[in-house]
Every structure is written in structure tokens, then in C-alpha cells.
C-alpha positions as CSV (number, residue, x, y, z in Angstrom):
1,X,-91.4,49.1,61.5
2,X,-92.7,51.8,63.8
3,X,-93.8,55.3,62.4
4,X,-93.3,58.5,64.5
5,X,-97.1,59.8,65.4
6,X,-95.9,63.6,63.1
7,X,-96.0,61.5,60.6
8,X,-98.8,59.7,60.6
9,X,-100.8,62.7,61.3
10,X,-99.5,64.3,58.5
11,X,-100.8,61.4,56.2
12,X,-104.5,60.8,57.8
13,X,-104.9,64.7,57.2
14,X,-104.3,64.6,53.7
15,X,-106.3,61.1,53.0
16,X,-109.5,62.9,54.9
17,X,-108.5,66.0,52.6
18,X,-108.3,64.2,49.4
19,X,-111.3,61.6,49.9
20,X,-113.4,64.2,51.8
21,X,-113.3,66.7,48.5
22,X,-115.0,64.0,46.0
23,X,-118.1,64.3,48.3
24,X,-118.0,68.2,48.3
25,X,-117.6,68.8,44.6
26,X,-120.4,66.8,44.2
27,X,-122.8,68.5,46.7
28,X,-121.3,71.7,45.3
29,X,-122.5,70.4,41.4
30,X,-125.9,69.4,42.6
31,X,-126.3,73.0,44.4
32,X,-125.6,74.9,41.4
33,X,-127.8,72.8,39.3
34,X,-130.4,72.9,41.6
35,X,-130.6,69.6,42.6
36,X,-131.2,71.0,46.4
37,X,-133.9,73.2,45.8
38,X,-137.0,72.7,48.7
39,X,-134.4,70.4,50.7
40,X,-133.0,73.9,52.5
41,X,-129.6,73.6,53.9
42,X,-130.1,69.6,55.1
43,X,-127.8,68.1,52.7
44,X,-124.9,70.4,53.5
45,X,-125.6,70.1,57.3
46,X,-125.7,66.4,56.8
47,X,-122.1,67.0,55.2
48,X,-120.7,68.9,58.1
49,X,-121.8,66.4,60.4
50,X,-120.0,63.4,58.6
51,X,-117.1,65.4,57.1
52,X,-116.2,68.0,59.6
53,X,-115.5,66.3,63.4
54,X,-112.7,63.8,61.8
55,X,-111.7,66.9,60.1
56,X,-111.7,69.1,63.2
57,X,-110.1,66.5,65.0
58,X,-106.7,65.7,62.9
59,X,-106.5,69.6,62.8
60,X,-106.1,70.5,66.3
61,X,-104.3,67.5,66.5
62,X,-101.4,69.0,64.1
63,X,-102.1,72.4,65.6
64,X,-101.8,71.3,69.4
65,X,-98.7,69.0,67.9
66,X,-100.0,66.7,70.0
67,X,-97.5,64.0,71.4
68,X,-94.8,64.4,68.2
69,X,-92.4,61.7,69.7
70,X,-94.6,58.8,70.1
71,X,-94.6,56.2,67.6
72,X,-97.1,53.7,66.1
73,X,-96.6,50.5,64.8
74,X,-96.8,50.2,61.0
75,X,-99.8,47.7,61.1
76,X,-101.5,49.6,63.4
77,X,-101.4,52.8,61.2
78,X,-102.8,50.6,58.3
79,X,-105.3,49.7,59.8
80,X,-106.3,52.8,61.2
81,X,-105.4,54.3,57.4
82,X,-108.2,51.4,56.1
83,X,-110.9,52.3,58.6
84,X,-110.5,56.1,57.2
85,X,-110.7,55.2,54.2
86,X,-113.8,52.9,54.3
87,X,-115.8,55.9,56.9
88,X,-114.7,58.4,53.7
89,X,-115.4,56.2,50.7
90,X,-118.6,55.5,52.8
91,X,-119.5,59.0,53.0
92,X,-119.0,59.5,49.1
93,X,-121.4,56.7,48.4
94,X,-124.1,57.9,49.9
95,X,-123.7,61.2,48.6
96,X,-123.8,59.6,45.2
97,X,-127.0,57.4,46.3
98,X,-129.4,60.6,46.5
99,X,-129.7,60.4,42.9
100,X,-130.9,56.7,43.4
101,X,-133.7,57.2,45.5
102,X,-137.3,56.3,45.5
103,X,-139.1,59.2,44.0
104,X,-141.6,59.0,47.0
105,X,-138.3,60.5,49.1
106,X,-137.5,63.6,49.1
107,X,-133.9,64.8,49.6
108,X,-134.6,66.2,53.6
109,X,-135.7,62.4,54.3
110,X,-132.9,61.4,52.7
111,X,-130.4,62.4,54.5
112,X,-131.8,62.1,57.3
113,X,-132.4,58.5,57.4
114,X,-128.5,59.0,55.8
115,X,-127.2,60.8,58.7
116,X,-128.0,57.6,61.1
117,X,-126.1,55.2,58.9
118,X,-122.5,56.1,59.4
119,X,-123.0,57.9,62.9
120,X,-121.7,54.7,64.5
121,X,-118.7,54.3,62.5
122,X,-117.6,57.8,63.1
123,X,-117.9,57.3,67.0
124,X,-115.9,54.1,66.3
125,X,-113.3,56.2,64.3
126,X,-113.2,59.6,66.6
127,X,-112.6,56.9,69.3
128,X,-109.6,55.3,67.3
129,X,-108.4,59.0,66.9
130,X,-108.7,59.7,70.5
131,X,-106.7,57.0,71.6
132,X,-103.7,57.7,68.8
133,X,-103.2,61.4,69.4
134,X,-104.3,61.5,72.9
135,X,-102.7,59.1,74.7
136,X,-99.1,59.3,75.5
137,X,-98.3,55.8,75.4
138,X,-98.5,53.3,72.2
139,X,-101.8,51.2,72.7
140,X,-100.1,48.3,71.0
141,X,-96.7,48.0,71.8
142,X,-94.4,46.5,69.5
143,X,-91.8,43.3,70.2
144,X,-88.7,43.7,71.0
145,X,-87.4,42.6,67.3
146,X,-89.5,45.4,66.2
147,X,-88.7,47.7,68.4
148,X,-84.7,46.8,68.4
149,X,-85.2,47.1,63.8
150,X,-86.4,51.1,64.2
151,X,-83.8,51.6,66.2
152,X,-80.7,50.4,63.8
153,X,-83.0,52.0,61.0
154,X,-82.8,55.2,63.2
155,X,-79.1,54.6,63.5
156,X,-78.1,55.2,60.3
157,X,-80.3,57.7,59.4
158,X,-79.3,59.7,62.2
159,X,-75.7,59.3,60.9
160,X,-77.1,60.6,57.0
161,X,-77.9,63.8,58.4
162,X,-74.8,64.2,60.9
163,X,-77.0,64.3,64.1
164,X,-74.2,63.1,66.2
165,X,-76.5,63.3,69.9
166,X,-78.8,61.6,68.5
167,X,-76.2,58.5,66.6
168,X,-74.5,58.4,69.8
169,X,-77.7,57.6,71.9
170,X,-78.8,55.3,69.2
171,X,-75.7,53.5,69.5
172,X,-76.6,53.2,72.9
173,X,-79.4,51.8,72.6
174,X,-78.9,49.4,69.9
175,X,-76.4,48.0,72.6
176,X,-78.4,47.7,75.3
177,X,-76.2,49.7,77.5
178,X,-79.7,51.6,78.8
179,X,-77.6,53.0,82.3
180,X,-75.0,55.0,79.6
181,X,-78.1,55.8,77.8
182,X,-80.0,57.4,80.9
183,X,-76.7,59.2,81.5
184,X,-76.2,60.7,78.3
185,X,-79.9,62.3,77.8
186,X,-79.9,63.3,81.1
187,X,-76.4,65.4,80.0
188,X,-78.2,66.4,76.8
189,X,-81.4,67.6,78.3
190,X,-80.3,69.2,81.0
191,X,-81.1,72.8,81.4
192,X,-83.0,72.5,78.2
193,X,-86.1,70.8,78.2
194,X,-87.6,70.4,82.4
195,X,-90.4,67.9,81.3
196,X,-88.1,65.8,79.4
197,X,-86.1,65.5,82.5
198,X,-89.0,64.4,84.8
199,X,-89.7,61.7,82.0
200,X,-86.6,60.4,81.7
201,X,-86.1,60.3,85.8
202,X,-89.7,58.5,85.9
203,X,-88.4,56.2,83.0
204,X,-85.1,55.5,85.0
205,X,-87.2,54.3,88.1
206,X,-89.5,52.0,86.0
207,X,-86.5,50.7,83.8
208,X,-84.6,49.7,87.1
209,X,-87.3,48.8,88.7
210,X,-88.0,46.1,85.7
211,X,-84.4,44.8,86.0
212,X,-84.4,44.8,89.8
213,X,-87.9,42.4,89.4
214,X,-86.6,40.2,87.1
215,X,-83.3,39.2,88.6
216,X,-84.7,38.5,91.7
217,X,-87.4,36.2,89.8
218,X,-90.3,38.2,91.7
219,X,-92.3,39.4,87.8
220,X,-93.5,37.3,85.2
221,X,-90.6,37.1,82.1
222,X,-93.5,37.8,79.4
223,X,-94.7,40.9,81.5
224,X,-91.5,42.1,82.4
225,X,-90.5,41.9,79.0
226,X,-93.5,43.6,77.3
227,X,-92.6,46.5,80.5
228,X,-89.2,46.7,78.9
229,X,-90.7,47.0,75.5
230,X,-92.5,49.8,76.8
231,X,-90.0,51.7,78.2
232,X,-87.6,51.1,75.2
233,X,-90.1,52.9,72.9
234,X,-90.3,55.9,75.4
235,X,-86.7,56.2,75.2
236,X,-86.7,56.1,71.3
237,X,-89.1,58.8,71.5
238,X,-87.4,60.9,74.0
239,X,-84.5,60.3,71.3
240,X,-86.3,62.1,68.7
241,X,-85.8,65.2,70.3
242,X,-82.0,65.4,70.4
């Protein structure tokens, strides 16, 4: 199943919200029992610098709105959900560890000896972040099985809520019958939305293109089809918008 990128931003918000606030409470405990006295502001910079650039990151992202339509395969998300989680869960162990320490530390040594520990992983994860909201295209396209379920899946729900444009391009697509499909966003789009337009007339080119290849024999099948699976998932996203 394939997720629409909204979505998914929506949820790795909230799981940073909710598994970030553990780690703050506590530091906010230890502060007003005095836990951080002679360590200065160290343990709450240390914070900032683990908590607050994922943080700052899904934010603009939902702010900008950042590339609504494009969609994600569901495993991909997962994992992407699990390596938050782990970076976050990470960060709240440490947190907890300061009380753990040899008494020859004191907190500034710490955390800074804590600060290197995760650095890596949150490179890692602001890179993961940069290629999901960043990128127009779907690192890891799905199969055309996958690709052809959302679709049907977006079928009917498209008929729940009476979004008859957006059925009737389904429909389309569900049947393969991509030259109707070009026609009728192009007729839907028009005078609306410009950039739509130059994506769909760019997506037109490719699509034929693809077909043009692969009757003559002149592409690989596996590559042409993984082209087509491509293009297939722009079009479902350029869908979403109807």
C-alpha cells in the first residue's frame, strides 16, 4: 500500500512530539530539583542539539507543505517510522543515564562525551528526511501490483466522498487507458493549475516515449517497466489534486 507524503508527515511530527517530551520533562524535573546546578546551561544545549534539528526539520516541512502529492511506500515509511523511533528512544536513554554516572564525571563532561554518541545517527536520519520531503520523486518505487492496489483502493474511496474527477481518472487508470487519462487531466487542469500542466505535458513525453521504446524492442522490459512504474505514481499523485 502506498501512503500519501501529507500523511506521513503528519505522523513522524507527532511521534518526534510525543517521544521527544519524555526527555524534556525529565531535564525539566532535574532543573527544578537542582540536579543542574554548576553544569550551566550544557544539558539543555545538549537537548537542543539532539531534539530540535529533526524537530525543525518536519516543521518547515508541514509549513512549506512540501511535495503533498507524492507517495511512499508503506514499508518504506516503517522503516523510516523505526529509525525515529530508535534516534528518540535513544535520546531518552541517555538523558536517563546522567544519573548513572561515575561520580568522578561531572554533568558538563557528560554530556559532552553524550553529544558525540548519537551525532551520527541524526546525520543518518536528517539525511533520510532530506531525501523523503525533498525530493519530488519516490526513492523506492513501488511494483506495479502495488502500485495498480492504491489505485483501486483510491477508486472507491474517491466514490465514498462523491469526488467524481477524481473516480473518473481513477477509472482511468485502473484501466490502463493512460492516452484518455492524459486527456482528461489536461481538461481538468486547464486554466487552473500552470505547473500541473507542464508536469503532466513532461509526463506525457516520458510515458510515450516508454511505449514508443518498448514496442520497437530498443529498452530493456525490466527498465521500461520500473519507467512506467514511475510515471504511474506521478500520475496518481497529480490525481490527488482533482
Amino acid at each position: 500500500m502506498l501512503l500519501l507524503l501529507s500523511e506521513i508527515r503528519k505522523k513522524l511530527l507527532w511521534t518526534w512530539l510525543i517521544l521527544s517530551a519524555p526527555t524534556l520533562i525529565l531535564l525539566t524535573i532535574q532543573e527544578l530539583n537542582g540536579v543542574f546546578v554548576g553544569a550551566g546551561g550544557t544539558p539543555w544545549i545538549w537537548a537542543v542539539l539532539n531534539l530540535l534539528p529533526g524537530f525543525g526539520f518536519l516543521l518547515l516541512a508541514a509549513i512549506l507543505n512540501l511535495n503533498p502529492g507524492k507517495h511512499i511506500w508503506k514499508p518504506v515509511f516503517r522503516i523510516i517510522l523505526v529509525i525515529t523511533a530508535v534516534y528518540l528512544l535513544w535520546v531518552l536513554l541517555t538523558a536517563l543515564g546522567m544519573r548513572a554516572r561515575p561520580e568522578s564525571q561531572s554533568l558538563i563532561d557528560y554530556f559532552r562525551q553524550a553529544g558525540y554518541r548519537p551525532a551520527a545517527f541524526q546525520l543518518v536520519l536528517l539525511g533520510v528526511f532530506g531525501l523523503l520531503f525533498l525530493r519530488r520523486e519516490t526513492t523506492f518505487v513501488p511494483n506495479e501490483k502495488i502500485v495498480g492496489e492504491h489505485a483501486a483502493k483510491a477508486l472507491v474511496k474517491a466514490k465514498d466522498i462523491k469526488n467524481l474527477p477524481r473516480a473518473e481518472a481513477l477509472e482511468l487508470f485502473v484501466l490502463a487507458k493512460f492516452p484518455d487519462l492524459f486527456s482528461a487531466l489536461n481538461q481538468f487542469f486547464a486554466g487552473k493549475k500552470p505547473a500541473v500542466l507542464n508536469d503532466l505535458a513532461l509526463l506525457q513525453n516520458q510515458y510515450t516515449e516508454n511505449r514508443r521504446q518498448l514496442g520497437l524492442g530498443v529498452s530493456d522490459p525490466k527498465a521500461a517497466q520500473r519507467e512506467f512504474n514511475r510515471i504511474a505514481l506521478a500520475l496518481l499523485s497529480i490525481i490527488e489534486k482533482m
